[in-house]
C-alpha positions in Angstrom: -38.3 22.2 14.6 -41.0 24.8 15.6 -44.5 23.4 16.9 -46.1 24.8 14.0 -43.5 23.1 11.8 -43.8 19.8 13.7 -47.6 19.6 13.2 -47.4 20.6 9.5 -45.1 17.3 9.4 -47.3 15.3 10.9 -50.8 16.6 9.3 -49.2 16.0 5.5 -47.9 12.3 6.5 -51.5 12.1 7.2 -52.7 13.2 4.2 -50.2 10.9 2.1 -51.0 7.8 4.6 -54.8 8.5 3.2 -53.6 8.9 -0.3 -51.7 6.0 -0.5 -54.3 3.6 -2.4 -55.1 0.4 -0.6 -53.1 -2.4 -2.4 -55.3 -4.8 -4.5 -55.0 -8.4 -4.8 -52.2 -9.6 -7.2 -51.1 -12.7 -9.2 -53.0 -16.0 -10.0 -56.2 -16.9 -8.1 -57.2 -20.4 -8.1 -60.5 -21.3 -7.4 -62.0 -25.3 -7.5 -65.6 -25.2 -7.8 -68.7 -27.0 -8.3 -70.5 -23.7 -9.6 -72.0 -23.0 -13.5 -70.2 -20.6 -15.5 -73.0 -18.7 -15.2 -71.9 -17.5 -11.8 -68.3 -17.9 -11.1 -68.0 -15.9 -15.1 -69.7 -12.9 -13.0 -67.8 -12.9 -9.7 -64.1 -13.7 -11.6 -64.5 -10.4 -13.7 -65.6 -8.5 -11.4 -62.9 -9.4 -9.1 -60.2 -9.1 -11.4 -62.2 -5.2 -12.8 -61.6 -4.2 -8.8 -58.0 -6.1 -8.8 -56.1 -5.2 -12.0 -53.0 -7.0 -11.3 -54.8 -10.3 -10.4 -56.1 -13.1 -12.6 -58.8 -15.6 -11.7 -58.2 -19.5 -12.6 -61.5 -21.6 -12.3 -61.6 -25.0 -11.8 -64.8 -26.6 -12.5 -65.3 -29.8 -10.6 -68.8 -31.2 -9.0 -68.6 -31.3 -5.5 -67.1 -35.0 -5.1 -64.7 -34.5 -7.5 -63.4 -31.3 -6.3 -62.9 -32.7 -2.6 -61.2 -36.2 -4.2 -59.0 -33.6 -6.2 -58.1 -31.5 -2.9 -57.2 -34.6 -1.5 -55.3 -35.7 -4.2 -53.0 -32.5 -4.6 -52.3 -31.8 -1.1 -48.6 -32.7 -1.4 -48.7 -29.9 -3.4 -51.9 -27.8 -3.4 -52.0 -25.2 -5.8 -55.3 -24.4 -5.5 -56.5 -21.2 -3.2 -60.8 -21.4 -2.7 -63.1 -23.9 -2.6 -66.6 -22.7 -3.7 -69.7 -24.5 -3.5 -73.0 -25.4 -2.0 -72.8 -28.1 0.3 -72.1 -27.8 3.7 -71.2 -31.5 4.2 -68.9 -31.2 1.4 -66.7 -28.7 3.5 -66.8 -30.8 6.5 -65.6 -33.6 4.8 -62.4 -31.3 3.8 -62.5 -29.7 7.3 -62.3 -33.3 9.0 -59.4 -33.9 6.3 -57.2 -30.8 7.7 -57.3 -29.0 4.0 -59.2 -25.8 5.2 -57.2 -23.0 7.0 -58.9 -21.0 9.4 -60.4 -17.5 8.5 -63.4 -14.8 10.0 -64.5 -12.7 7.9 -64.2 -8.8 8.6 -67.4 -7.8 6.5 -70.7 -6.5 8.6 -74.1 -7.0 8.2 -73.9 -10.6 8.0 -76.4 -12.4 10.7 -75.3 -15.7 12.4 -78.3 -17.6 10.7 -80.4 -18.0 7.9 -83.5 -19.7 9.3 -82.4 -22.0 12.1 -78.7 -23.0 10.5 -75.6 -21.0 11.3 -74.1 -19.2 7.9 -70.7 -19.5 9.2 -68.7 -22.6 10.2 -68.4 -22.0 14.1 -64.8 -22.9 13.9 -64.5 -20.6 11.2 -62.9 -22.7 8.6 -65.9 -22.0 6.1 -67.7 -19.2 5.8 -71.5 -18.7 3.8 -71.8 -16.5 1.2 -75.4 -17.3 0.0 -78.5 -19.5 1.0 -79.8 -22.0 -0.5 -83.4 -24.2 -0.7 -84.1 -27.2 -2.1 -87.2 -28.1 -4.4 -89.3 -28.2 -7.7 -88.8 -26.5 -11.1 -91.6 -27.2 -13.9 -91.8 -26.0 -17.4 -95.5 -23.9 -17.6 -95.6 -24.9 -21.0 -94.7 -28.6 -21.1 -97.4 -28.5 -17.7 -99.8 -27.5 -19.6 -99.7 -29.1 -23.3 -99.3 -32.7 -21.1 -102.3 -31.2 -19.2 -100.3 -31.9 -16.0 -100.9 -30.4 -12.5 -98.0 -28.7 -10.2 -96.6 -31.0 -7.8 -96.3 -28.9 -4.9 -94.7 -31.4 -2.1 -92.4 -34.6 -2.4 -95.2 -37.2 -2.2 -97.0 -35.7 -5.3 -94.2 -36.3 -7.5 -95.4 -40.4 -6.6 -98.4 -39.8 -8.7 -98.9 -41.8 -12.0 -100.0 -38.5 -13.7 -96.3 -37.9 -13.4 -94.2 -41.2 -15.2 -92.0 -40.6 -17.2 -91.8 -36.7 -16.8 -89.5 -35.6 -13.8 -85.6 -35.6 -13.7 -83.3 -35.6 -11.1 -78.9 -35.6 -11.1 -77.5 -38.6 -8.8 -76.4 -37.6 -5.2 -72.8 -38.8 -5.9 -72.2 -36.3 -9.3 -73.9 -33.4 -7.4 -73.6 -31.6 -3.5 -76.5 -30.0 -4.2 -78.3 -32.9 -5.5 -77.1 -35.0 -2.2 -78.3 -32.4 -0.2 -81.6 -32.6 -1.4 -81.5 -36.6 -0.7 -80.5 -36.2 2.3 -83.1 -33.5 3.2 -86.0 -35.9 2.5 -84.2 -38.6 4.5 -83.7 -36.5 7.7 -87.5 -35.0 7.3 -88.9 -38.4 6.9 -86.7 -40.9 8.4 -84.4 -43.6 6.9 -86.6 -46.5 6.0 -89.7 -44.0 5.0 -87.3 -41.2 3.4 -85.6 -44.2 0.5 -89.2 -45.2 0.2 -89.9 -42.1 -0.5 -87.1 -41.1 -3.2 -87.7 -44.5 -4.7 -91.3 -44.2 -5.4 -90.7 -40.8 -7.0 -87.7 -42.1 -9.1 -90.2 -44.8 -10.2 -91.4 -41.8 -12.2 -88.0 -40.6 -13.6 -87.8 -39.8 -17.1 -83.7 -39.0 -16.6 -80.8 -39.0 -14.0 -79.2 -36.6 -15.5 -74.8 -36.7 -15.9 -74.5 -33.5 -13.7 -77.1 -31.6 -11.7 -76.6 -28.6 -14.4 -78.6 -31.4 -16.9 -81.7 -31.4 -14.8 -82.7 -27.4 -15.2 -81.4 -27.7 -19.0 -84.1 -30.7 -19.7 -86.8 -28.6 -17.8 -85.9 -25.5 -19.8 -85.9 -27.1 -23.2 -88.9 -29.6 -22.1 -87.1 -32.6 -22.7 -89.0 -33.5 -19.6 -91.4 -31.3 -17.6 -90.5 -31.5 -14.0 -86.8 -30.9 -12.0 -85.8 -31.9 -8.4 -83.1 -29.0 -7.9 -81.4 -26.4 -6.3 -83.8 -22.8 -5.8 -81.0 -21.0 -7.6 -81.4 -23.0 -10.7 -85.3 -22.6 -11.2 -85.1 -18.7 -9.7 -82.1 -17.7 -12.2 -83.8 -19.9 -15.4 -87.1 -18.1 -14.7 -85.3 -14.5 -14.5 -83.8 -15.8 -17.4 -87.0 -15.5 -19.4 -87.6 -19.5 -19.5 -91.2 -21.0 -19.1 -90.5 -22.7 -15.9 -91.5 -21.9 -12.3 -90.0 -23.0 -8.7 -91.5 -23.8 -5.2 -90.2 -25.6 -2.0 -92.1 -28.2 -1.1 -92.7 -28.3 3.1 -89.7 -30.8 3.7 -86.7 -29.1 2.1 -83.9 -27.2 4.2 -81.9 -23.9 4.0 -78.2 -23.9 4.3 -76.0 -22.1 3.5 -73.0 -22.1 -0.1 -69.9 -21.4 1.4 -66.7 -20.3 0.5 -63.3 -21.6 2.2 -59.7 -21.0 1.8 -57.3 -24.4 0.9 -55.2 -25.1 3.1 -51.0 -24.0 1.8 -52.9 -22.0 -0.4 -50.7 -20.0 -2.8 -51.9 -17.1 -2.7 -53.4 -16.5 0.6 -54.2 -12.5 0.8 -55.9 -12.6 -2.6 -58.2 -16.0 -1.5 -58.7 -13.7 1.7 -59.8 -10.8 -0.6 -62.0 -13.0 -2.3 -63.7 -13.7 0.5 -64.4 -10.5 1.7 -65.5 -9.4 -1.6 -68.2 -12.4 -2.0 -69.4 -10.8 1.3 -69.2 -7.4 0.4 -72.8 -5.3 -0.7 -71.0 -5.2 -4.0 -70.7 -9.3 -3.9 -74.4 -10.0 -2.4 -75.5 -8.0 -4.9 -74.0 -10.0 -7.5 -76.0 -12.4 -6.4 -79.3 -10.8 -8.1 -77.8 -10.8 -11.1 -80.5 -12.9 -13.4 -77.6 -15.3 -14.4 -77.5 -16.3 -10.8 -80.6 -15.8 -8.5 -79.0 -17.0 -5.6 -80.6 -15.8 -1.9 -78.0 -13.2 -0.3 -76.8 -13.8 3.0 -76.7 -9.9 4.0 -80.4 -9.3 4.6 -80.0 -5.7 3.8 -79.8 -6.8 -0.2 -83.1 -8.1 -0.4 -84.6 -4.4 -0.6 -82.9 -4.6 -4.1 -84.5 -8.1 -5.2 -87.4 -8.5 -8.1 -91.1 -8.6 -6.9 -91.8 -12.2 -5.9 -87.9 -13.2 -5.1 -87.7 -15.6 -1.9 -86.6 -13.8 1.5 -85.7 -16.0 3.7 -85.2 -13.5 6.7 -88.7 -12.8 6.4 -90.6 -16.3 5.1 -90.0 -18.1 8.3 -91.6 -21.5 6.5 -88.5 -21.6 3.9 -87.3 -24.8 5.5 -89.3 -24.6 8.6 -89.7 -28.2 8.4 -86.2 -29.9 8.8 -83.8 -28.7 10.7 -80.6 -29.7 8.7 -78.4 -32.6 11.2 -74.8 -31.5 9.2 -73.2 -34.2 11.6 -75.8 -36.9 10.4 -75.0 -36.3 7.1 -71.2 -36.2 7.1 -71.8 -40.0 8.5 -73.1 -41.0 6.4 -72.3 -39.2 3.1 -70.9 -41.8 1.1 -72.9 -44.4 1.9 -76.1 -42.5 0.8 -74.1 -41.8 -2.8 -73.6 -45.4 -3.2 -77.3 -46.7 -2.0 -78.6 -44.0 -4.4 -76.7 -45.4 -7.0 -77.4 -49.1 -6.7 -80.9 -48.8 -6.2 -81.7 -45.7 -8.5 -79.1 -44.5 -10.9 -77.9 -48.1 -12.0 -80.9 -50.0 -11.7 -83.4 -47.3 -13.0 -85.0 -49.5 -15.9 -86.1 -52.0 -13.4 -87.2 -49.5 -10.7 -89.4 -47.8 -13.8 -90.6 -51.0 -15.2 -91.6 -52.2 -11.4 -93.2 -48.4 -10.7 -95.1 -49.0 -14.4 -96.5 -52.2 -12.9 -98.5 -51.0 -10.0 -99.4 -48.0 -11.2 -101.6 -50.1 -13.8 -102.6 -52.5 -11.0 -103.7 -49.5 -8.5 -105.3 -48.1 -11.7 -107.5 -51.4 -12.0 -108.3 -51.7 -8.0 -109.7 -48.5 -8.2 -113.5 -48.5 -7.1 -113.0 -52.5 -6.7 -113.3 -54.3 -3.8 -110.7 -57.3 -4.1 -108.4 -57.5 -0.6 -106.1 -60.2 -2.2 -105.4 -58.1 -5.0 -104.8 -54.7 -2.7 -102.4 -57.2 -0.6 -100.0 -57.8 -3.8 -99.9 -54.5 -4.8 -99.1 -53.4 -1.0 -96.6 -56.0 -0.8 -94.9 -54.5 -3.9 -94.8 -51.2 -3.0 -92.8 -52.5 0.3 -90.4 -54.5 -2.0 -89.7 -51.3 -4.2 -89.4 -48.9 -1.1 -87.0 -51.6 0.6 -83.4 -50.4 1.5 -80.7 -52.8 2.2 -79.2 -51.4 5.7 -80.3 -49.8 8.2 -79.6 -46.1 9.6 -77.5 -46.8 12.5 -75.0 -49.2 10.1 -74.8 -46.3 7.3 -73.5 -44.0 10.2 -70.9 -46.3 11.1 -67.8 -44.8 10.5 -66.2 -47.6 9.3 -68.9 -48.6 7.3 -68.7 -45.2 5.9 -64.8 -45.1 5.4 -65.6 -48.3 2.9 -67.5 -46.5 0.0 -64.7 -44.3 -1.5 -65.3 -44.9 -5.4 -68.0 -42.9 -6.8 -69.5 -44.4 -9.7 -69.8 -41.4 -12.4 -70.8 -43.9 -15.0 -72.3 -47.3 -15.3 -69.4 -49.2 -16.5 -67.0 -47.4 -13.2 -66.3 -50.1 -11.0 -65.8 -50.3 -7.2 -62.9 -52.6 -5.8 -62.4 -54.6 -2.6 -65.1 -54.5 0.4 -66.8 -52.0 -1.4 -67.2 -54.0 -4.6 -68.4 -57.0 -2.8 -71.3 -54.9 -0.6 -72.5 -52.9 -3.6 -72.9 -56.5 -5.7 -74.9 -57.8 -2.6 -77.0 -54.5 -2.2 -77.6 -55.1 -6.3 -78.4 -58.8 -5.8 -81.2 -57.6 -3.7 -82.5 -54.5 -4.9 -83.1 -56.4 -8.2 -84.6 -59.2 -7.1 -87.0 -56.8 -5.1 -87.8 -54.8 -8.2 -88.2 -57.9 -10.6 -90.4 -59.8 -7.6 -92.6 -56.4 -6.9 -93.2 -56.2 -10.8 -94.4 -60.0 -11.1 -96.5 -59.1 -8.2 -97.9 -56.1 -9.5 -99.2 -57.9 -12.5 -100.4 -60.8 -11.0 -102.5 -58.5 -9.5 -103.9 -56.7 -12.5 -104.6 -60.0 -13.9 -107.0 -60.6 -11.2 -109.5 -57.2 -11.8 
């Protein structure tokens, strides 16, 4: 073959190697996640529009219940991503051995948003989004109740405020016990439950799932939501009355993205996963459905006037800087203690709460020490947690509370039965003791 020839050759090989079309993702992707329809509808069909030959299975699950069913089906996973918002959630399945390790080949992606790193540094989940933590209100419920707009934690303790906030339970909701557990690490263990518990004084809900808590704000069946930022920010592009702030303790972290371990189809998870982090894919993430904070800061250029940046607000969870070890210790420990002194015990946390707000109302401008004392010594009783910090990081301790109470009537067996009954014992005794005190009080103004 002549030189000329040769190189001919070799040039059209080139040209068909370039015309050969890069081969899409095929078959069935499986996808458990803790995500509204809202967003995972968006990303499936436009996945499936860029791969023709693949089809998108979703698997809604709240965070617990889509770790306890990854556990479950390990055997025999059939499952390919796990998709969700809660960090600790994928360390929990990390520490289990059910993620398989994989960096992403997409650019533009910094290590951190804020002062937490977007990718797992062992690389077995990887960010796709960030994510704050705070309050939604509904501008017209605010106003007809003549309400003001709670703009930190602590305000939400107010008596203007019974009976109008709502809030999902830390064990039905990662982004919910994310939240919790922000408050707790910003303020401290004994001071952080004191905290949440004179603010759930005020609850008018907790809701089933942490989707319940932006519904009720949107359709004012109460006026004020602790939630997610994506849920007041995509709500209020929506065309909903409602607003959204962080209050100063809240946290950024990151929603993250992982592949199963034995997935099934392990190119097209990889795919996925590239495409969530593709300009395509954080663009997505604009879409007013969604509203979710993209992790390439390039996007941002693209958002609507007044859209958080966290690349460029430095105070966006300034505040606390996230412990994701801390939290794993603890994780189901905090989902129970939530539960047994809030969820399940709410009437007589609200009637307690109900109790010294009147007698505060009556002290004020008095001058009566004895009744300030009761109504102090109340306020200790509600805000009282039964263990301390170091014993809910125990890792055995930990390893007891595996049943998560989804409803009222769901009971807990063995050691874990018998500490939660103990925990209740208390916590209502507190409650009904802090109420009799509380009125005792009034009754002497």
């Amino acid at each position: 073959m002549s030189k000329k020839s040769a190189l001919f050759t070799l040039a059209a090989g080139a040209l068909a190697i370039l015309a050969t079309p890069v081969l899409a993702a095929e078959g069935n992707l499986t996808i458990v996640t803790s995500f509204p329809k809202d967003l995972t509808a968006v990303f499936a069909t436009a996945f499936e529009k860029k791969n023709p030959g693949l089809k998108v299975e979703v698997l809604n699950k709240n965070t617990n219940a889509g770790i306890k069913y990854l556990e479950e089906t390990a055997g025999s996973n059939t499952s390919d991503i796990f998709w969700a918002s809660a960090p600790d959630a994928f360390e929990v399945l990390k520490g289990d051995k059910l993620l398989v390790q994989y960096r992403p080949k997409a650019a533009g992606i910094p290590d951190k948003v804020g002062a937490f790193p977007i990718n797992d540094p062992d690389g077995y989940y990887v960010g796709f989004a960030a994510s704050g933590y705070g309050i939604m209100w509904n501008t017209r419920y605010m106003e007809a109740k003549k309400l003001p707009v709670a703009k930190e934690w602590a305000d939400l303790k107010d008596p203007v405020y019974f009976g109008h906030v709502g809030m999902s339970s830390p064990s039905r909701s990662g982004t919910t016990h994310l939240t919790v557990e922000t408050v707790l690490q910003g303020l401290g263990w004994e001071e952080g439950w004191a905290e949440w518990k004179a603010i759930a004084g005020n609850f008018k809900t907790v809701s089933e799932r942490s989707f319940g808590v932006p519904d009720g704000v949107n359709s004012g069946q109460f006026g004020i939501g602790i939630v997610i930022d994506f849920f007041g920010l995509s709500s209020k592009a929506s065309g909903f009355p409602v607003d959204f702030l962080y209050p100063t303790v809240t946290t950024l972290v990151p929603g993250n993205v992982a592949i199963v371990k034995n997935a099934p189809n392990q190119s097209a998870a990889e795919e996925f996963v590239e495409y969530l982090l593709s300009v395509e894919g954080q663009e997505l993430l604009l879409d007013p459905k969604i509203m979710r904070l993209p992790v390439n800061p390039e996007i941002y250029a693209k958002a609507p006037a007044g859209f958080p940046n966290p690349f460029t607000d430095s105070s966006i969870g300034a505040a606390v800087k996230f412990d994701l070890d801390l939290s794993k210790s603890r994780y189901n420990v905090v989902s129970a203690l939530f539960d047994v002194m809030i969820t399940y015990r709410m009437d007589d946390l609200v009637a307690a709460t109900k109790a010294i707000h009147a007698a505060e109302t009556a002290l004020q401008g008095k001058e009566n020490p004895a009744a300030a004392a009761l109504v102090a010594e109340a306020r200790g009783l509600v805000g009282k947690v039964p263990i301390d910090a170091a014993t809910a990081s125990s890792a055995e301790f930990n390893g007891i509370f595996k049943k998560k109470r989804k409803k009222a009537e769901d009971q807990a067996t063995g050691r874990q039965a018998e500490i939660e009954q103990a925990w209740d014992v208390e916590v209502r005794a507190n409650y009904g003791k802090a109420r009799e005190l509380a009125e005792q009080a009034k009754a002497m103004l």
